[in-house]
C-alpha positions, 0 to 999 in steps of 0.5 A: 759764767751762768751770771753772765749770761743769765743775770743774777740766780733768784731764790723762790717765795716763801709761803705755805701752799694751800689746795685751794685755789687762792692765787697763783700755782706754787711750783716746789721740788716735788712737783718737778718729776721725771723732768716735768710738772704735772701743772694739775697737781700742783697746789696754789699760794698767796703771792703779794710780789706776783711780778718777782716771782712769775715763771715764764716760758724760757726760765729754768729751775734748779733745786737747791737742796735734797735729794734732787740737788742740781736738777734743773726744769725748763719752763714751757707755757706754765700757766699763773704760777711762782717758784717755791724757795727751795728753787733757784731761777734763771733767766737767759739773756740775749746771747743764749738759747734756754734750751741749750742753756737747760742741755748744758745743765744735764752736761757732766761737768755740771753735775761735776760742779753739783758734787765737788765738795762733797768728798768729804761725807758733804751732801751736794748743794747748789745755791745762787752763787756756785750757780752764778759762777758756773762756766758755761762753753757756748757757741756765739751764734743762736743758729749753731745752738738750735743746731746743737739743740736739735741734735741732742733732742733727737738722741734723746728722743731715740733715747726714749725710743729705746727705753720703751722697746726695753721694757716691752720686751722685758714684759714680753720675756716676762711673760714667757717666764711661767711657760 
């Protein structure tokens, strides 16, 4: 289980976000877009409990509730910045890489964990518990995770690959469309 292999998940602060730079940056759900955090945009917060809440390069986050309900970031180099409360945080343990730990997270049992329940007209949710309890298959040595790990960022770097050559070419046939 995530618990496990992670400790206990931690909820976010609570606190009103301000423009002005009076402490740390306040990551919420709508600064996460498209699997990043555009760290520019991001506003700040008053934080009394800097130590609780700091996000380190490692941690994942999951959004609670809304729209994006089970989507997950992996922290890399933020700069003084704490999580907002409609984010969950999880910190792996010894046994696990973040990295595969964030790959599990875009795996479809996951995301079939995410939506069970919701059959019944439910919206999805993810809170500290179900995460906690989630069963994650992982292999024991950290080198067979880097492997893992360096395989699926390379198909998702051709992924990527492929969605650029997409969209020229559709602009491209676009362009032949008036001709």
């Amino acid at each position: 289980p995530v618990e496990a292999l992670c400790g206990k998940p931690q909820y976010g602060y609570t606190e009103s976000a301000s423009a002005a730079p009076i402490g740390p940056r306040f990551v919420r759900i709508t600064d996460i877009q498209g699997g990043r955090v555009n760290w520019e945009t991001v506003p700040y917060c008053e934080c009394d409990e800097l130590d609780k809440y700091r996000l380190q390069t490692g941690d994942i986050l999951f959004a609670r509730t809304g729209a994006t309900t089970g989507k997950s970031y992996l922290v890399k180099d933020p700069p003084e910045a704490v999580f907002a409360s409609y984010l969950i945080r999880v910190r792996r343990g010894e046994r696990i890489l973040p990295e595969f730990l964030w790959w599990y997270f875009q795996s479809s049992n996951y995301w079939h964990a995410v939506f069970s329940g919701t059959e019944d007209g439910n919206r999805p949710n993810m809170n500290g518990s179900k995460l906690a309890g989630l069963e994650v298959p992982f292999p024991n040595s950290l080198e067979t995770q880097k492997q893992i790990i360096k395989r699926l960022d390379a198909v998702r770097f051709k992924l990527s690959e492929l969605q650029r050559l997409q969209s020229e070419t559709e602009a491209e046939l676009a362009s032949f469309t008036p001709a």
